[in-house]
C-alpha positions as a printed Julia matrix, in Angstrom:
168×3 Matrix{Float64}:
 -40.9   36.09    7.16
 -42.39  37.39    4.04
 -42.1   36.83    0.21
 -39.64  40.14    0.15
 -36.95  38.18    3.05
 -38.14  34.85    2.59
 -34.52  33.75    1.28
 -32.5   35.3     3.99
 -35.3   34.56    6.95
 -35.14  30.53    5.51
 -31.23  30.6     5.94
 -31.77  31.96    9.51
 -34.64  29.12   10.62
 -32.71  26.1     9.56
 -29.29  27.55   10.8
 -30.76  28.0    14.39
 -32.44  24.68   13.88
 -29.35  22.93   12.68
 -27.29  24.71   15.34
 -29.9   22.99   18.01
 -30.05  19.7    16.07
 -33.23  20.39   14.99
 -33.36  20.61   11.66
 -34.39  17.11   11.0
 -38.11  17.72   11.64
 -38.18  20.0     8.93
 -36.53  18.52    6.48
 -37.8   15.66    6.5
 -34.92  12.97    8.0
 -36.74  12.55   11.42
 -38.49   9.54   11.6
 -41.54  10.43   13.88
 -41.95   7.56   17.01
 -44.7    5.78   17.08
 -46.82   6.63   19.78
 -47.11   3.65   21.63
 -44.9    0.79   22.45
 -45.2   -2.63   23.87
 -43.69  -3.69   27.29
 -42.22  -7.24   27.6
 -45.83  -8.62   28.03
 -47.17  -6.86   24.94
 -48.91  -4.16   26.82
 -49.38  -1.2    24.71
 -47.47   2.37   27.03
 -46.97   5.66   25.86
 -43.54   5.96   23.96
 -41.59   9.02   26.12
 -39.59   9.09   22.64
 -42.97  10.38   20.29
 -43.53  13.04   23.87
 -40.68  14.12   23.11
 -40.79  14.61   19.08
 -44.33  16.1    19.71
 -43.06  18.91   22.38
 -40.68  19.76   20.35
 -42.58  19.75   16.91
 -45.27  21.92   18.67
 -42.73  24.21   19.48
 -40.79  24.63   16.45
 -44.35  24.7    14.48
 -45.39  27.74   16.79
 -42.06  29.26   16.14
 -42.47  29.12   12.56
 -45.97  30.51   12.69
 -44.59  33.72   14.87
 -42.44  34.45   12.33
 -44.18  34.51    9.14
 -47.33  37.5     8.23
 -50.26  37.06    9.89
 -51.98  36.62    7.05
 -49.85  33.82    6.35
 -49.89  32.31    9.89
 -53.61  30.86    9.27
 -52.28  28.7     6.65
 -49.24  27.53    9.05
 -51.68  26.62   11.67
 -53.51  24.17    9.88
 -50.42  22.03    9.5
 -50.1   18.85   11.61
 -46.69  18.78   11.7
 -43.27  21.65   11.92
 -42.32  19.8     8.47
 -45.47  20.52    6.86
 -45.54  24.15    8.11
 -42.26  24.41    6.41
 -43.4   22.57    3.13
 -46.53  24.8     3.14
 -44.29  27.92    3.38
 -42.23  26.48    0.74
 -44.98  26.39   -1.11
 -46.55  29.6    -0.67
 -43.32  31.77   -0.93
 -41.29  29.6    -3.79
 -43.01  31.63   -6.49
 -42.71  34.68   -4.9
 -39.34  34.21   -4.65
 -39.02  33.59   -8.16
 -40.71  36.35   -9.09
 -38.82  38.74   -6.98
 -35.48  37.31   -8.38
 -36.88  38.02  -11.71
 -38.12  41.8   -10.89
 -34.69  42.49   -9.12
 -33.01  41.46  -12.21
 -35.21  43.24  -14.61
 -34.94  46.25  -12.13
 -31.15  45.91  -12.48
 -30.7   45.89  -16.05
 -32.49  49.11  -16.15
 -30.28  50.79  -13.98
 -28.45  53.76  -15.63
 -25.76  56.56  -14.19
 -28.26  59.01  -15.74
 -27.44  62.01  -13.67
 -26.64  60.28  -10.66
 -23.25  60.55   -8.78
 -20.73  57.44   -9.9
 -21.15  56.33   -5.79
 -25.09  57.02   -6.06
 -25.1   54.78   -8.52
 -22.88  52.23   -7.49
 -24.71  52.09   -4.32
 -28.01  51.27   -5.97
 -26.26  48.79   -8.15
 -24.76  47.28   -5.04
 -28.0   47.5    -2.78
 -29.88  44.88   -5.88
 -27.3   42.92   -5.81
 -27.32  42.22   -2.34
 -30.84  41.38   -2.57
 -30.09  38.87   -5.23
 -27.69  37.65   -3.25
 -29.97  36.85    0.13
 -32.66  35.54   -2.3
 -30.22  33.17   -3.51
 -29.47  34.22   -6.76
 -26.43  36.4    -6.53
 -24.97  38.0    -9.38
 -21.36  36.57  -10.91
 -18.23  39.43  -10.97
 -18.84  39.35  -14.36
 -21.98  40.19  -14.63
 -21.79  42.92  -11.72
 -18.84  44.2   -14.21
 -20.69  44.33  -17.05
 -23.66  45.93  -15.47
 -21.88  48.76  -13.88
 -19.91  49.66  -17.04
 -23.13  49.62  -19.23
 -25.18  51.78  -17.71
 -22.57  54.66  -16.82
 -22.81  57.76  -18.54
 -21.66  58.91  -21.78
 -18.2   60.41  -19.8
 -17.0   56.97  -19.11
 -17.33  55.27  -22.61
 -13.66  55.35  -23.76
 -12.88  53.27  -20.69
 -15.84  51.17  -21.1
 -15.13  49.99  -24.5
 -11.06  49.85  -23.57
 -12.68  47.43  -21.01
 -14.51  45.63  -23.6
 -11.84  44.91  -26.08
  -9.84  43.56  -23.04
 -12.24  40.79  -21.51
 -12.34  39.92  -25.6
């Protein structure tokens, strides 16, 4: 997991978790056991209910600290809980995100036929907008539309502004 996949590796983590009814103890809805209970005479035992939230915790907090960069993974280890591994990769990787979103977009509207082939370009158009997409921020049919008709070459204006005076 990195700032580049961070979208499309979050999807994955809390599909498998919600697929193993998991995916409470990172979002928060799990109410962690307490660790001890009282018998009937007020003896204080080990609850088997917070053993088994902690093996599992442990486990899903090691998991997400395998899959992030190493130089992320120091971060992840300092958290006491899966949930606040998650929140702390939240944090870290929500800007990042952002700012991807925004360089993908400004890297979009750049985009010109120029001397490429019509499928060349189409096929860069299409490989941005798929990354859009897994970063959550996918592009409408509209805009897609409007993108690939503005930046083809001069060849293809008649049909671009035909276009044009249609969607008006």
């Amino acid at each position: 997991m990195g700032s580049s996949n961070y979208s499309t590796s979050q999807a994955q983590v809390t599909t498998l978790l919600f697929r193993y009814n998991l995916l409470s103890y990172i979002d928060g809805t799990y109410v962690v056991p307490p660790v001890y209970i009282a018998d009937d005479k007020g003896n204080q035992l080990p609850n088997p209910n917070y053993k088994l939230w902690l093996r599992q915790d442990i486990i899903i907090r090691s998991a997400i600290m395998a899959s992030v960069d190493p130089s992320i993974a120091s971060l992840i280890a300092q958290a006491a809980t899966a949930k606040n591994a998650w929140d702390s990769l939240q944090t870290i990787y929500a800007n990042k995100s952002q700012a991807r979103i925004f360089g993908l977009r400004e890297l979009l509207s750049n985009i010109r036929q120029d001397s490429k082939s019509v499928s060349d370009y189409m096929k860069e158009i299409k490989s941005i907008a798929d990354d859009l997409a897994a970063s959550n921020s996918p592009l409408t049919n509209e805009e897609l539309v409007i993108k690939v008709l503005s930046g083809l070459g001069a060849e293809y204006k008649e049909t671009t502004r035909l276009y044009a005076l249609v969607i008006i």
